[in-house]
C-alpha positions in Angstrom: 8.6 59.3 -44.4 9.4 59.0 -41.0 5.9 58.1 -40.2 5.6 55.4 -43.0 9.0 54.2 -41.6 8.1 53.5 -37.8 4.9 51.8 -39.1 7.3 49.3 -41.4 9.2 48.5 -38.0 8.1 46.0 -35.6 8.8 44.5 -32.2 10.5 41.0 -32.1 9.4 40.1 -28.6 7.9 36.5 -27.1 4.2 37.7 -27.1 1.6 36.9 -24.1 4.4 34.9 -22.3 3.5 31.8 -20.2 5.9 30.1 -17.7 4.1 26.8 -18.9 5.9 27.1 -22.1 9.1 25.4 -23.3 9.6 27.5 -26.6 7.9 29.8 -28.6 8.4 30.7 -32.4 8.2 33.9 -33.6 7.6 33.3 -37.4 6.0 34.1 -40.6 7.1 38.2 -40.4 9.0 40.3 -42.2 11.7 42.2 -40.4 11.8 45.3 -41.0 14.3 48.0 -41.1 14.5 49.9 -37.0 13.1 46.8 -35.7 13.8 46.0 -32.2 14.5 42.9 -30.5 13.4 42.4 -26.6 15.0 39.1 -24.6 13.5 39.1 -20.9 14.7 37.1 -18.0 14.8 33.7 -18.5 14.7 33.6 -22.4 16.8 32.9 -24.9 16.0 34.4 -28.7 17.5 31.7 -31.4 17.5 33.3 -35.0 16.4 31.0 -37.5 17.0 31.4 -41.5 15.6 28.3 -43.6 15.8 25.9 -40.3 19.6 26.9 -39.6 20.5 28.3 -36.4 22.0 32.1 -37.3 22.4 32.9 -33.9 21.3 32.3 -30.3 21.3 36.0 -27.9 20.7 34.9 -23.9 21.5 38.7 -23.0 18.2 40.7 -21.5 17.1 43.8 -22.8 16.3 45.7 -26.1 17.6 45.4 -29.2 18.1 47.3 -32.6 18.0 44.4 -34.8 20.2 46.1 -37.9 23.2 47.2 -36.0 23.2 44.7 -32.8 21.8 41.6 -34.5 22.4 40.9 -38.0 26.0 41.5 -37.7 26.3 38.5 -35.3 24.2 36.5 -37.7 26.4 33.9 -39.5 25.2 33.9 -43.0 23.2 37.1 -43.0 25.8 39.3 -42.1 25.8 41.2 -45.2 21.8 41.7 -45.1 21.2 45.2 -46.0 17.9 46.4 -44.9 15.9 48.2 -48.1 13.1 50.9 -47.9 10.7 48.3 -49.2 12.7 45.0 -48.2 13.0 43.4 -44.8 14.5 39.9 -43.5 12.6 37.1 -43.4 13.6 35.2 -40.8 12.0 32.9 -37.6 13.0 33.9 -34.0 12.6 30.8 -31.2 12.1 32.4 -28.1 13.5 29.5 -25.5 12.0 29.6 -21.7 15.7 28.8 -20.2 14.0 28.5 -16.4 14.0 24.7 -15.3 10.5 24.0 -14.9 8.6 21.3 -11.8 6.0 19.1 -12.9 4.0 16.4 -11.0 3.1 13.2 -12.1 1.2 10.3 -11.4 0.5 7.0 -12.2 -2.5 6.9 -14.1 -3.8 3.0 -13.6 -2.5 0.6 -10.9 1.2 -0.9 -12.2 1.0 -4.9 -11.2 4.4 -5.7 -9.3 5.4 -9.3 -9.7 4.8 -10.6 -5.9 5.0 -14.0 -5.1 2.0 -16.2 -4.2 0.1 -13.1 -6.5 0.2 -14.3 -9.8 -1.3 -11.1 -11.0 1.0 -9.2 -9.4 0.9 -6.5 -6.6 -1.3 -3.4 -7.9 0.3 -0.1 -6.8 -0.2 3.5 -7.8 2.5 6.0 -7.4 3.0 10.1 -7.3 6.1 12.5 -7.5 7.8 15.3 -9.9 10.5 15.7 -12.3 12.0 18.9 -13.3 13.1 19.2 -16.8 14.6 22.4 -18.8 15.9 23.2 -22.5 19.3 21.1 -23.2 20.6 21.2 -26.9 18.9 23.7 -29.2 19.6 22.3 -32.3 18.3 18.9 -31.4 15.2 20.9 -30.2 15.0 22.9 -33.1 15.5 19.6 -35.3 13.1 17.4 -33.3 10.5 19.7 -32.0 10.1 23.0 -33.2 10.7 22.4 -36.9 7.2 21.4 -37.1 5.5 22.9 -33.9 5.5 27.0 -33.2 5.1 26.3 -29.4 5.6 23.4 -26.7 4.4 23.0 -23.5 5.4 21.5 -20.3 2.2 19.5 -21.0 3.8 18.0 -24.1 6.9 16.7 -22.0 4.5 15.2 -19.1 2.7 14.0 -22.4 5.7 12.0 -23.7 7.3 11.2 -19.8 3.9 9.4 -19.1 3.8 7.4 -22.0 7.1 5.6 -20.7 7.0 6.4 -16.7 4.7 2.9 -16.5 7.1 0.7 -17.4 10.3 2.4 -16.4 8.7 2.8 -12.8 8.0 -1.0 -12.8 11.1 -1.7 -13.8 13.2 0.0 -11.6 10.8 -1.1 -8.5 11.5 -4.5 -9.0 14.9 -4.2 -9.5 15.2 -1.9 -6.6 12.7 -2.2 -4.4 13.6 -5.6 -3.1 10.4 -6.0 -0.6 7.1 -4.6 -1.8 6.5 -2.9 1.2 9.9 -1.5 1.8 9.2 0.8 -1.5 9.6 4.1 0.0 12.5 3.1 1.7 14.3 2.5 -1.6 12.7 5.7 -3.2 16.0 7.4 -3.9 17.9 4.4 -5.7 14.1 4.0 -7.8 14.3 7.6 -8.7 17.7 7.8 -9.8 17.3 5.0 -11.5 13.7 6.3 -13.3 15.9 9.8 -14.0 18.7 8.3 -16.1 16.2 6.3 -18.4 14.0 9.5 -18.6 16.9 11.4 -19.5 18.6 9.6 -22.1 15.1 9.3 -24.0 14.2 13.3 -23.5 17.5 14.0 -24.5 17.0 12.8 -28.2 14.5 16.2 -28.3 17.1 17.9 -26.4 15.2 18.1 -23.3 17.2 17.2 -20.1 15.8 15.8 -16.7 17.4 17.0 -14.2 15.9 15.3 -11.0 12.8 13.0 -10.3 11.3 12.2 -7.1 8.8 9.5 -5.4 6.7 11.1 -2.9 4.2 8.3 -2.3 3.1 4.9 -3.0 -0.2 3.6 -1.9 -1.2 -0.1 -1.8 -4.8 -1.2 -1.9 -6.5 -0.6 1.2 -6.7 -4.5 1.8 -3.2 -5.0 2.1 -2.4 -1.3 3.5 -4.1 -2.5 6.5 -2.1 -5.6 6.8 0.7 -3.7 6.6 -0.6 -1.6 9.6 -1.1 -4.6 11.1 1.7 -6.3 11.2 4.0 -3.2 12.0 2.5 -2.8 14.9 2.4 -6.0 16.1 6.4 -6.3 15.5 6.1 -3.2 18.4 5.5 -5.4 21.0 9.3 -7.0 22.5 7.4 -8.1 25.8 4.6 -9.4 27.4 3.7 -5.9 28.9 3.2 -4.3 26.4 1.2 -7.1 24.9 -1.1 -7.2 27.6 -1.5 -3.7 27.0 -2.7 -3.7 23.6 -4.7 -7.0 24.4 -6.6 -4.9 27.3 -6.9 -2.0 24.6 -8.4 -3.9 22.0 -10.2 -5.5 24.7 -12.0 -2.2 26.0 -12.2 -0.9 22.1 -14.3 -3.7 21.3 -16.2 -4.9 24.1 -19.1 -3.2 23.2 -19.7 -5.8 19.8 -19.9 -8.4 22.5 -18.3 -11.2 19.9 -15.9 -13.7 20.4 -13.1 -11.5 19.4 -13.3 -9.1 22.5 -13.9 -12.1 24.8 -11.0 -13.3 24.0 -9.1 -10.6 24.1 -10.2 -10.1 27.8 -9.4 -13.5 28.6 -5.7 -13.2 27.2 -5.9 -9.5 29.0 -6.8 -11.6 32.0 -4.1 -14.3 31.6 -1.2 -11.7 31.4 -2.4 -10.0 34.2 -2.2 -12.9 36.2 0.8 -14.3 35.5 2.3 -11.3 35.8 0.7 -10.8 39.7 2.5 -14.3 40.9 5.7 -13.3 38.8 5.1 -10.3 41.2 4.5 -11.9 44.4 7.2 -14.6 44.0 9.8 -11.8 43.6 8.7 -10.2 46.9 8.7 -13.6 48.6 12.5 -14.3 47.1 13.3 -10.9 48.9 11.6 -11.6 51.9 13.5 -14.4 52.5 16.5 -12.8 51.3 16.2 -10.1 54.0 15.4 -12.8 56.8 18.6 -15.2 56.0 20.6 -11.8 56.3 19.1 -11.1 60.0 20.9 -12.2 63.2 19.4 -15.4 65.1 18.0 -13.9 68.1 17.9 -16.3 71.4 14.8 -18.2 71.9 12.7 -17.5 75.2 11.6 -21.1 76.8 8.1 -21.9 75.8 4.9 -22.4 78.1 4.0 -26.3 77.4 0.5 -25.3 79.2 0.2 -22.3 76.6 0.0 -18.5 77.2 3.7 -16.5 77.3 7.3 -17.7 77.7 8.5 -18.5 81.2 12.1 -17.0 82.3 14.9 -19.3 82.4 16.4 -18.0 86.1 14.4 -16.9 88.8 14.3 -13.2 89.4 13.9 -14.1 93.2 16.9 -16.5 94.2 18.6 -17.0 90.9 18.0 -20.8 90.8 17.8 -22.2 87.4 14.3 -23.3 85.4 15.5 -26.2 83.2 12.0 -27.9 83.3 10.1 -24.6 82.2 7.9 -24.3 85.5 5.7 -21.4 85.8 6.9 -21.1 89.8 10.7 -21.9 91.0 11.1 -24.8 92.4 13.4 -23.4 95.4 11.1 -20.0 96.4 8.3 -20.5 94.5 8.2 -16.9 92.5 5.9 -17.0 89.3 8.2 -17.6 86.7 6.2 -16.4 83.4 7.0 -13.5 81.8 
C-alpha cells in the first residue's frame, strides 16, 4: 500500500525552467495525497481553484502539500485528501526576476522636419526591463487563457506601440533632430511611463527603458559630420590647417576641389607670413625708439670714413670736415 501510495503522489514543481519565461502553469493534474511542492529562487507558486487565487507561496524550498499548503488555501482549507481522491487544482509558477530585453525599430520612423515634407527617417535601438506586477490582473488578463508567456510575448506587444510612442516623444522632446541623443533620457522617461501604464493593464510593469542609438541615413549622417567639424575651427590657423589637409588628402584626384583648396592653403599662409613680418617690424622699431641717440661722427663729403672733429696733433678745431688740419696739417680721418 505504501508502494501504490508514493506512485499516487507527485511533484508540483515548474518543469524544464527557462529564464525567458514570465509564468508558467502547472495544470490539468490531480493532486494527490504526499504530494510535494518545490518553489526555487526567483519563483513564486500561485494556487489556482476555478480561476480564483487560493494562495500565492514566494518562500524557496520543498513542500508537503497536505500539511503546509492546503491549510493556507482560502477556500480549500477543509480539503481532506482521500485514498482514491486528490485536489484538483492549477499552480502558476511566476518568474519574479526582472528580466532585460532589446529592442529595435523595425522600419525607419519619419520625424516631421521642416523643408522634408516626408519627414526625417530614423531608426532607433535600446532595452527595457520589465517584471511581474499584479497577479491577479496577470492571472485575469493573461494566463487565464495561456499556460505559459514569454518575454517574447511582452517585446511582442511593446513593439506593436514603441513606433508611435517613440515618435511622439521625439518630437516633443527632441527639439533638434540631430540633438536626439542628447535628449535620450527625457525621450526615455517619457517612452517608460506610456509603456508602463499600457503593460500594466496585464499587470506587467516597466521598470526602465533606454536609448542607446539613433542612426540617420548615411546622406545626412555625413552632413552632420560635416558640419560639426567645421564649427571646430574658431581661427584662421586652424582653418588653414584643415584647408592644407584636405589639400594633400586630395591632391592626387587632381580636380578643382584640391586646387582650390591649395590655393586657399596658399592664401592663409600668406597672409599669415606679412601678419608675421609686420609684428617683427612693429618690435624692431619698438626696440630702436627705446635706444639712446648716440653722437654722430662728421661725415667724409669726398666718401670713405668719418673725419675727427679736433685734431689729435694741436687740438685745433675741424668745423669744415677737412681730411688734414688746417693749422699742422695731421690727417684727420678716422
Amino acid at each position: 500500500m505504501g508502494l501504490f501510495s508514493g506512485q499516487l503522489a507527485n511533484v508540483v514543481e515548474w518543469e524544464q525552467f527557462r529564464d525567458d519565461m514570465i509564468f508558467w502553469k502547472w495544470d490539468n493534474k490531480e493532486i494527490k495525497k504526499g504530494s510535494k511542492l518545490i518553489i526555487r529562487p526567483g519563483q513564486d507558486a500561485i494556487f489556482m481553484f476555478n480561476g480564483k487565487v487560493e494562495g500565492v507561496f514566494k518562500d524557496e524550498g520543498s513542500f508537503d502539500i497536505e500539511s503546509q499548503i492546503v491549510p493556507f488555501l482560502s477556500t480549500l482549507k477543509g480539503f481532506k485528501f482521500g485514498f482514491n481522491s486528490g485536489m484538483r487544482a492549477e499552480v502558476l509558477f511566476v518568474n519574479t526576476k526582472e528580466l532585460t530585453v532589446k529592442w529595435g525599430t523595425k522600419n525607419a520612423i519619419n520625424i516631421p522636419t521642416p523643408n522634408l515634407p516626408g519627414g526625417m527617417p530614423i531608426k532607433s535601438f535600446g532595452t527595457f526591463c520589465c517584471k511581474v506586477a499584479d497577479y491577479q490582473l496577470l492571472i485575469d488578463k493573461v494566463a487565464g487563457v495561456k499556460k505559459q508567456y514569454t518575454i517574447d510575448d511582452v517585446k511582442e506587444r511593446i513593439m506593436s506601440m514603441l513606433d508611435q510612442t517613440l515618435m511622439r516623444w521625439i518630437v516633443k522632446e527632441g527639439k533638434d533632430i540631430f540633438n536626439i541623443q542628447a535628449n535620450a533620457f527625457e525621450i526615455s522617461n517619457g517612452i517608460k511611463t506610456d509603456l508602463d501604464m499600457e503593460m500594466q493593464k496585464i499587470g506587467i510593469a516597466i521598470t526602465s527603458f533606454a536609448i542607446a542609438s539613433v542612426s540617420y541615413p548615411k546622406e545626412i549622417q555625413e552632413m552632420a559630420t560635416k558640419a560639426a567639424s567645421q564649427s571646430m575651427i574658431n581661427d584662421m590657423n586652424k582653418y588653414t590647417q584643415m584647408a592644407m589637409a584636405d589639400s594633400i588628402a586630395n591632391g592626387s584626384n587632381g580636380g578643382s576641389g584640391s586646387s582650390m583648396a591649395a590655393d586657399m592653403a596658399s592664401m592663409q599662409m600668406g597672409m599669415m607670413m606679412g601678419q608675421q613680418m609686420a609684428n617683427q617690424m612693429m618690435g624692431a622699431g619698438q626696440q630702436m625708439n627705446q635706444q639712446p641717440v648716440q653722437p654722430q661722427q662728421p661725415v667724409n663729403p669726398q666718401g670713405g670714413g668719418n673725419v675727427a672733429k679736433f685734431c689729435p696733433n694741436c687740438g685745433t678745431p675741424n668745423n669744415g670736415g677737412s681730411n688734414f688740419c688746417p693749422n699742422c696739417g695731421t690727417k684727420l680721418v678716422l
